[in-house]
VONU-473024 format. One record per residue (C-alpha): x, y, z. Coordinates in steps of 0.5 Angstrom, whole numbers, plus 2048, in hexadecimal, padded with zeros to 3 digits. Layout:
XYZ...
// end
This chain:
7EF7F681E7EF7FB8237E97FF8257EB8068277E380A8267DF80781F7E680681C7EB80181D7F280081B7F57FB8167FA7F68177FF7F68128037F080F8077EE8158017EF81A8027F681C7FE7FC81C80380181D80A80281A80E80881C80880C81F80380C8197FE8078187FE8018127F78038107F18058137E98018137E38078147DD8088107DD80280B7E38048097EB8028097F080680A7F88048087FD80980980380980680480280380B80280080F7FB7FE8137F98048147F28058107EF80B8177EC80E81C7F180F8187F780C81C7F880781B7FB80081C7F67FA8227FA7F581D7F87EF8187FC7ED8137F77EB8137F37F18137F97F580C7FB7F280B7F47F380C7F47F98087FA7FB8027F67F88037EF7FD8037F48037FD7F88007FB7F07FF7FD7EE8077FA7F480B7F37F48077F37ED8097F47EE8117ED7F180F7EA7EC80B7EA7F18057ED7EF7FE7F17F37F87EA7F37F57E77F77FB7ED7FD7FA7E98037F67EE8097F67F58087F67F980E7F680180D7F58078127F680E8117F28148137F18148137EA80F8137E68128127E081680C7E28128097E780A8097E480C8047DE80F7FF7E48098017E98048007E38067F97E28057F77E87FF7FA7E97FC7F77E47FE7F07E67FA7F07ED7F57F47EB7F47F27E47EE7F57DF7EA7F87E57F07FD7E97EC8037EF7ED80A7ED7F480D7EE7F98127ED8008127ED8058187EF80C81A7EF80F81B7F681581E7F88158187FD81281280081481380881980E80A82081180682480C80481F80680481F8057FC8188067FD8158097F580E8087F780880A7FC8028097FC7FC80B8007F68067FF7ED8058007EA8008007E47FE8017E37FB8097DF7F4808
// end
């Protein structure tokens, strides 16, 4: 990590703690704090095509960068998620949010939004997560 104060910067899947000028996440006060987590593909950044596996994926990048902090998903207590379409895209969310936290999921909420921030990506999903710093 990098120390900047009493906060430190958190790699994300590739090692990385910055990607087009925003930060993976950050580690202050006990906490962690993840910032826009979407379901692209380690290798070429790319967004799966299937909305099953771009939620997936999602969770496996939440997975990776809680890990470059020793963290787990069992460590994760809020969760807040944006969409594109709630209607369409929460039963696919819901799925596999269930399958990486099972029986004892972090508070969250969901929202609609008009847009994810990358036009053009694919991307249907966005998270911001917290969790706790081990």
């Amino acid at each position: 990590m990098t120390e900047t104060s009493r906060k430190a910067l958190i790699p994300g899947p590739e090692g990385k703690t910055i990607r087009g000028g925003n930060c993976y996440g950050i580690k202050a006060g006990g906490f962690l704090f993840l910032s826009a987590v979407r379901g692209t593909l380690p290798n070429d950044g790319g967004v799966p095509p299937e909305l099953e596996e771009q939620a997936r994926q999602l969770f496996r990048n939440v997975e990776a960068t809680l890990a470059q902090s020793g963290a787990t998903m069992a460590d994760v207590v809020k969760v807040a998620v944006y969409m594109l379409d709630l209607e369409k895209d929460r039963p696919v969310f819901n799925k596999a949010w269930k399958e990486f936290f099972g029986d004892e999921p972090p508070a969250r909420f969901a929202v609609q939004v008009a847009g994810l921030g990358n036009p053009g990506d694919g991307s249907r999903f966005l998270c911001d997560v917290t969790a706790v710093a081990p």
